[in-house]
N, CA, C and O of each residue as an XYZ file, in Angstrom:
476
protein
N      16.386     -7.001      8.216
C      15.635     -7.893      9.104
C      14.164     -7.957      8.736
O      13.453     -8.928      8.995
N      13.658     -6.607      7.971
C      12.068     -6.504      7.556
C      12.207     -6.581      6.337
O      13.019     -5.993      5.622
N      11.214     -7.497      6.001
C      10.806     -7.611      4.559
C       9.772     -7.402      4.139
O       8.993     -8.159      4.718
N       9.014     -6.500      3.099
C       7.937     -6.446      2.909
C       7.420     -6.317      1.051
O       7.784     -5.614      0.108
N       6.263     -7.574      1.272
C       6.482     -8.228     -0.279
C       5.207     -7.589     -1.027
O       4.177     -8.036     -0.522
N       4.993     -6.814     -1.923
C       3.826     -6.255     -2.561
C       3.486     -7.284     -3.680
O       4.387     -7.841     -4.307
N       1.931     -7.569     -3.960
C       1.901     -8.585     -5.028
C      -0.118     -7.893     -5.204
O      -0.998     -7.462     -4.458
N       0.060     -8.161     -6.508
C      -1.435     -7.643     -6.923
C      -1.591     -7.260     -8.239
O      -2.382     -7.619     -9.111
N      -0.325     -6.147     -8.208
C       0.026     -5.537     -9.203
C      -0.458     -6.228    -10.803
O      -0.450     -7.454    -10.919
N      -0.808     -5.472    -11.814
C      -0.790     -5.621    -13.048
C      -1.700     -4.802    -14.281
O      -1.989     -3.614    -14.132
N      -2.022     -5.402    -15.236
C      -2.623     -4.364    -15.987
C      -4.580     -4.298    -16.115
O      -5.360     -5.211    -16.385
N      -4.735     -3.467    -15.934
C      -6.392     -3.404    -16.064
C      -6.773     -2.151    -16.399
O      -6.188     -1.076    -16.266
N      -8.260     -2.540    -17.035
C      -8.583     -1.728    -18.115
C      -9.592     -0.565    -17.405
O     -10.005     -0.877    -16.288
N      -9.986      0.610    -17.887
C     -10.600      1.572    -16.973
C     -11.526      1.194    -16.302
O     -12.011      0.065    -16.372
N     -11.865      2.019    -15.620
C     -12.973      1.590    -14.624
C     -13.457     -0.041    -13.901
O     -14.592     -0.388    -13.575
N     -12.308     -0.747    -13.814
C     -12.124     -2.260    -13.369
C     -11.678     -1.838    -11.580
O     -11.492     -0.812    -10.926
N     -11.663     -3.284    -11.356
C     -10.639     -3.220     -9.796
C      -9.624     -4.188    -10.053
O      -9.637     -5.081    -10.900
N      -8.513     -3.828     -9.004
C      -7.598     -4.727     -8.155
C      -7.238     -4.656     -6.842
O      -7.203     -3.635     -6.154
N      -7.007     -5.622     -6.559
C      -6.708     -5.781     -5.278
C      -5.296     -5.909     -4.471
O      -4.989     -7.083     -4.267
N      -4.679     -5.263     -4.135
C      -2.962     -5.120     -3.626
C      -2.599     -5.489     -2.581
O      -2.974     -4.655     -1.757
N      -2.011     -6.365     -2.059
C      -1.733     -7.020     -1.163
C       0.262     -6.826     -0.021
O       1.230     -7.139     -0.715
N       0.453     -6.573      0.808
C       1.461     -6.394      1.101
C       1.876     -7.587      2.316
O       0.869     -7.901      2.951
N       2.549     -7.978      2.563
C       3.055     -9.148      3.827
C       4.106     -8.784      4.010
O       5.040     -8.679      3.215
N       4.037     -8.509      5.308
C       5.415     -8.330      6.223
C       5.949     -9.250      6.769
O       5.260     -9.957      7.503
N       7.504     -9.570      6.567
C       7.888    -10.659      7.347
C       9.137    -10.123      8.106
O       9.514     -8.986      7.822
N       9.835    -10.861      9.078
C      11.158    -10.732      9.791
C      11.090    -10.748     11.375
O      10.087    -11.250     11.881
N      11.639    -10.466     11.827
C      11.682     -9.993     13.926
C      10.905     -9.068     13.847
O      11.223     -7.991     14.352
N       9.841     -9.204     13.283
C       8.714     -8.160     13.875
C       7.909     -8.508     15.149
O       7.193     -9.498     15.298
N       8.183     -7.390     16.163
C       7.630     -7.167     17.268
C       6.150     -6.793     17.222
O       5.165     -7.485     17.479
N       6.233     -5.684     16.879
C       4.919     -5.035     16.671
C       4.698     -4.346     14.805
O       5.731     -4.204     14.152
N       3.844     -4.123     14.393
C       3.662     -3.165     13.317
C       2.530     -1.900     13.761
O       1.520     -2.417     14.236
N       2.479     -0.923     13.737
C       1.916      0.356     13.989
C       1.278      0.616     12.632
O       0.652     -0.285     12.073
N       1.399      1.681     12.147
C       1.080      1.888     11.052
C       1.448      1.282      9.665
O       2.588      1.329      9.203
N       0.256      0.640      8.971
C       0.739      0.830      7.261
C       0.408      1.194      6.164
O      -0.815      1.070      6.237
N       0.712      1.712      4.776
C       0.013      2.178      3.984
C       0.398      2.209      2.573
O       1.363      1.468      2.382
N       0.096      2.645      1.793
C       0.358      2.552      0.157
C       0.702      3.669     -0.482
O      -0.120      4.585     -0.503
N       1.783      3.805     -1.034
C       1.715      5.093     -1.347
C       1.871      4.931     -3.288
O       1.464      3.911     -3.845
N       2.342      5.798     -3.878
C       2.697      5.416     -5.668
C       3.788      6.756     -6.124
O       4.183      7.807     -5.618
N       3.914      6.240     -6.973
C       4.813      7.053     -7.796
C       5.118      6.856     -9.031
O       5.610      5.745     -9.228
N       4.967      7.790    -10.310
C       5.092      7.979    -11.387
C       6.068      8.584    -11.843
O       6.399      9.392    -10.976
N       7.179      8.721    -13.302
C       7.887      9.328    -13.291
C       8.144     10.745    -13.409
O       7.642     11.546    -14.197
N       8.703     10.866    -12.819
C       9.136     12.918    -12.893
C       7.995     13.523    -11.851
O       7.553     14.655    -12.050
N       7.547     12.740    -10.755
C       7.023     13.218     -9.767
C       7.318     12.181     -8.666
O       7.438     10.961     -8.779
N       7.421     13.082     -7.407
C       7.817     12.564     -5.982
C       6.939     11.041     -5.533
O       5.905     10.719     -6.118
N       7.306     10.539     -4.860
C       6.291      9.309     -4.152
C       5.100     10.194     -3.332
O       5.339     11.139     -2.580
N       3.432      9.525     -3.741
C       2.781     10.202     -3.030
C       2.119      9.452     -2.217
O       1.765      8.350     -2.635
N       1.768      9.868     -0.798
C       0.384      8.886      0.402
C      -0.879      8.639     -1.124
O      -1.264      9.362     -2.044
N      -1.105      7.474     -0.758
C      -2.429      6.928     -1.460
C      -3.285      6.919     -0.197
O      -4.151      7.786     -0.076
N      -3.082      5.898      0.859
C      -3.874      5.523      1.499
C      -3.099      4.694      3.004
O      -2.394      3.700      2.832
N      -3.316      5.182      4.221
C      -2.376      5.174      5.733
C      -3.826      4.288      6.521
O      -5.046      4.447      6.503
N      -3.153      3.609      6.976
C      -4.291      2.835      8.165
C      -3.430      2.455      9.410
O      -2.442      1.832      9.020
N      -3.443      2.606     10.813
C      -2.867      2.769     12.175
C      -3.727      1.676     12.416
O      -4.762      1.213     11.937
N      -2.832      1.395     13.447
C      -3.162      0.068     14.311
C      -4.170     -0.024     14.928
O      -4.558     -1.088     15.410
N      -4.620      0.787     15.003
C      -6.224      1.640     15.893
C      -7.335      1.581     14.847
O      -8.482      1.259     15.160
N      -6.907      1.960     13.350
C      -7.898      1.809     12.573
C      -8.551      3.091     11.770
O      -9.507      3.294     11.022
N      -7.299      3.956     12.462
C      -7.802      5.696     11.648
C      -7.141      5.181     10.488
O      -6.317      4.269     10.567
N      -7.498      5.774      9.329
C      -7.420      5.693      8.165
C      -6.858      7.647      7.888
O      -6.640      8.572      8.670
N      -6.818      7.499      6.332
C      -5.607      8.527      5.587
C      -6.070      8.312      4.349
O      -5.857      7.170      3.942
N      -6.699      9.113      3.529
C      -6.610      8.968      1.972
C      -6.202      9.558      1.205
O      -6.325     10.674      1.712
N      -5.544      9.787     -0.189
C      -5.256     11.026     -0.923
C      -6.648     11.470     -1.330
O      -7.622     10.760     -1.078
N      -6.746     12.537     -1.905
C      -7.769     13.313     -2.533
C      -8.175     12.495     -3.519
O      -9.373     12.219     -3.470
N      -7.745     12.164     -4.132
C      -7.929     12.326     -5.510
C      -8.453     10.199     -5.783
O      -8.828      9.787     -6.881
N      -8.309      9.178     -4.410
C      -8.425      8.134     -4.476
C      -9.802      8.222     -3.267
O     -10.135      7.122     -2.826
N     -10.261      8.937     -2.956
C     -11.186      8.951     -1.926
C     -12.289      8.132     -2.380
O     -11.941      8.108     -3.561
N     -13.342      7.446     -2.360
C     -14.597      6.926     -2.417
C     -14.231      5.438     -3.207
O     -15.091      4.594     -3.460
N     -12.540      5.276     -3.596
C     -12.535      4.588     -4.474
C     -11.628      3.570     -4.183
O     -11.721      2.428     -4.632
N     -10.858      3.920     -3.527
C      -9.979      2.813     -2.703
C      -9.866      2.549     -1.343
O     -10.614      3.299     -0.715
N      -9.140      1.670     -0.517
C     -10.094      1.423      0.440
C      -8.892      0.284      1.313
O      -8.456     -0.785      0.886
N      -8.699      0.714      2.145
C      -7.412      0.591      2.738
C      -7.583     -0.620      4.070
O      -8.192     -0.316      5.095
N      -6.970     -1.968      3.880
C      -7.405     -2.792      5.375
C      -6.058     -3.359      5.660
O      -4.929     -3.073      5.263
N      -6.650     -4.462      6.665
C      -5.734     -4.905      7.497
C      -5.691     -6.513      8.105
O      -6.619     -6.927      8.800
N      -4.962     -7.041      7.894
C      -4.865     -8.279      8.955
C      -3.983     -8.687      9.332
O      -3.157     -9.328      8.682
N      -3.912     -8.238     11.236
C      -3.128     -8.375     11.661
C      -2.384     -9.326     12.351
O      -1.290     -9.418     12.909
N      -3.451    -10.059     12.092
C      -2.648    -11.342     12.391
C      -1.420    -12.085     11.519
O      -0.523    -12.808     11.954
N      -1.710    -11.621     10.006
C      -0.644    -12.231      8.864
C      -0.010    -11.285      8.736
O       0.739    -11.431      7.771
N       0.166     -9.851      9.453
C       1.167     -8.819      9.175
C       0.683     -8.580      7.769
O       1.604     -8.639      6.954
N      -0.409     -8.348      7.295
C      -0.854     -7.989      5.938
C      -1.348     -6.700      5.742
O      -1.893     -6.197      6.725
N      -1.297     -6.072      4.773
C      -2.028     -4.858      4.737
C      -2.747     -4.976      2.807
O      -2.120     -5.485      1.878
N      -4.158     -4.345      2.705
C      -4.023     -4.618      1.366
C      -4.984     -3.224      1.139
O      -5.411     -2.502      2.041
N      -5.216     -3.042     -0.446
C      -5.372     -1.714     -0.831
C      -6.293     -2.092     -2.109
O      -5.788     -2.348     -3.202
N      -7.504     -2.101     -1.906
C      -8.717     -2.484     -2.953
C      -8.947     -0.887     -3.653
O      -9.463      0.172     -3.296
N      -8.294     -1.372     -4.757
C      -8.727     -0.071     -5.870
C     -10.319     -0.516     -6.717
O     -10.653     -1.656     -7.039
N     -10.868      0.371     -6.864
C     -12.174      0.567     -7.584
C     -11.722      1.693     -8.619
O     -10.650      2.284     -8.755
N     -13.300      1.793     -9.502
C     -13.043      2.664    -10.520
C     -11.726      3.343    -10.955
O     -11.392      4.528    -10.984
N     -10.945      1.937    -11.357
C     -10.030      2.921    -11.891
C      -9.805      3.805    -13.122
O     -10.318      3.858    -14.239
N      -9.167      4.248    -12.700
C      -8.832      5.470    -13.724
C      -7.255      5.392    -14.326
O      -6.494      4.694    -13.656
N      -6.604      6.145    -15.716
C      -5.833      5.845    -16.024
C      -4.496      6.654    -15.374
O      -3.334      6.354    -15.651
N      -4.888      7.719    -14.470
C      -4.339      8.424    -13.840
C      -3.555      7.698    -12.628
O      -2.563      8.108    -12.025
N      -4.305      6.467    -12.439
C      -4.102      5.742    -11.298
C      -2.706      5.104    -11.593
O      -2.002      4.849    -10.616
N      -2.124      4.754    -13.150
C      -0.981      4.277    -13.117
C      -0.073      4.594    -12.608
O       0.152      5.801    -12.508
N       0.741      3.729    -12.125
C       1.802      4.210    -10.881
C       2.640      2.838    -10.778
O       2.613      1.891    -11.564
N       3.287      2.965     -9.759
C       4.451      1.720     -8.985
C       4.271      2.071     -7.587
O       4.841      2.966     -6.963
N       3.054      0.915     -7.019
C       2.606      0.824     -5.730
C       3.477      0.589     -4.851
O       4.161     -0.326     -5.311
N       3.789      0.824     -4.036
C       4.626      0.547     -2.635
C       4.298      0.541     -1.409
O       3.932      1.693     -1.179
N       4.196     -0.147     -0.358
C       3.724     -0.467      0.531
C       5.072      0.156      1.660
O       6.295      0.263      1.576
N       3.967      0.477      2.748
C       4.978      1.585      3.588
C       4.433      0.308      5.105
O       3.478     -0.469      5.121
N       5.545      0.576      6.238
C       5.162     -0.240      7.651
C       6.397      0.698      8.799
O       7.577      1.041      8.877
N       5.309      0.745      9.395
C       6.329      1.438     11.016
C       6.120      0.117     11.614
O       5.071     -0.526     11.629
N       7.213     -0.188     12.087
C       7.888     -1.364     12.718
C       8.539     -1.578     13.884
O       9.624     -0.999     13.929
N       8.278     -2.157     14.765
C       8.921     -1.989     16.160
C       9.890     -3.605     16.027
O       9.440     -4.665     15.593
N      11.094     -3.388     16.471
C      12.027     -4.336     16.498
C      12.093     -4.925     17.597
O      12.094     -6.151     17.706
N      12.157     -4.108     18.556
C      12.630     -4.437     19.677
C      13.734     -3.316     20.287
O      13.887     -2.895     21.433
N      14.420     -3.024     19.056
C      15.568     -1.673     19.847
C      14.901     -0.592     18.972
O      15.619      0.378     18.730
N      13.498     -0.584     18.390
C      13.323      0.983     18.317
C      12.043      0.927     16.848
O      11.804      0.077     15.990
N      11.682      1.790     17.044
C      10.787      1.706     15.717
C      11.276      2.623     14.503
O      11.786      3.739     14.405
N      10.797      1.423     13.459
C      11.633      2.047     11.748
C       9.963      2.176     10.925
O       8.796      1.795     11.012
N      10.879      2.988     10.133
C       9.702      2.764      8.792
C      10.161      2.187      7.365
O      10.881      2.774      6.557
N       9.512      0.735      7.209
C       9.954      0.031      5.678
C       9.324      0.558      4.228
O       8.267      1.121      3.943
N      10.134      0.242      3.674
C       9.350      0.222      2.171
C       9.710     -1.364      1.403
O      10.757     -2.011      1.395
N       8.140     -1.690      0.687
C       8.503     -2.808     -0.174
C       8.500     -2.275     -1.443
O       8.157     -1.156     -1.827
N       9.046     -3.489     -2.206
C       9.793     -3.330     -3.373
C       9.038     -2.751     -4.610
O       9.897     -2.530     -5.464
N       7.901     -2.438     -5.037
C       6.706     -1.992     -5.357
C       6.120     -2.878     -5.979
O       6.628     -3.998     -6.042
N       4.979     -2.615     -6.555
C       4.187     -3.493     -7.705
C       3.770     -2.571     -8.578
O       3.599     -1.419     -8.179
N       3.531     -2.921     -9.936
C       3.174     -2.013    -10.961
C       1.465     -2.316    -10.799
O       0.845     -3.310    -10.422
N       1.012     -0.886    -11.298
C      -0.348     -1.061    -11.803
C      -0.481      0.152    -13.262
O      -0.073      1.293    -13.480
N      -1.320     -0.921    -14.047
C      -1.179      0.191    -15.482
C      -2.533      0.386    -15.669
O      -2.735     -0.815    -15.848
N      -3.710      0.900    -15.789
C      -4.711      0.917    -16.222
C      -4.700      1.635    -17.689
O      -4.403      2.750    -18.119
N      -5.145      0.494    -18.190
C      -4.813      1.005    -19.913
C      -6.129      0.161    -20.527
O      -6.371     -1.010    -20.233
N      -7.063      1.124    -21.587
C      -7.573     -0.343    -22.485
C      -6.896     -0.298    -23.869
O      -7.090     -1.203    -24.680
């Protein structure tokens, strides 16, 4: 019933930005929390960056001063402005949403987007 579409994704060279974008669609009632997380191979999916409906924010360590986590809630959007990147940053972005239906609240994942920072 939830769909959630990541788009931003692609290749850039060190110390550049992008900008990551997520849209939620379906019988969404409410959305609560959303956020970005990544994953590389031969290691677990990790929190990048959590923002609540309220507006507390969540960062990993290691993305602090440099990415930068918003919201609009009116388009069910969430997006994730990377700065200085680094090549460490490569990953397969995924966008996370707690979701209220109506019979209960879930948590989605979208389909990811790649980011490569390479020169």
């Amino acid at each position: 019933q939830v769909q959630l579409v990541e788009s931003g994704g692609g290749l850039v060279q060190p110390g550049g930005s992008v900008r990551l974008s997520c849209v939620a669609s379906g019988s969404i009632v409410r959305i609560g929390a959303m956020g970005w997380y990544r994953q590389v191979p031969g290691k677990e999916r990790e929190l990048v960056a959590r923002r609540d409906s309220g507006g507390s924010t969540n960062y990993a360590d290691s993305v602090k001063g440099r990415f930068t986590i918003s919201r609009d809630n009116a388009k069910n959007t969430a997006y994730l402005q990377m700065n200085s990147l680094k090549p460490e940053d490569t990953a397969v972005y995924y966008c996370n949403a707690q979701i209220f239906l109506g019979t209960g609240w879930s948590y989605y994942w979208g389909q990811g987007t790649q980011v490569t920072v390479s020169s």
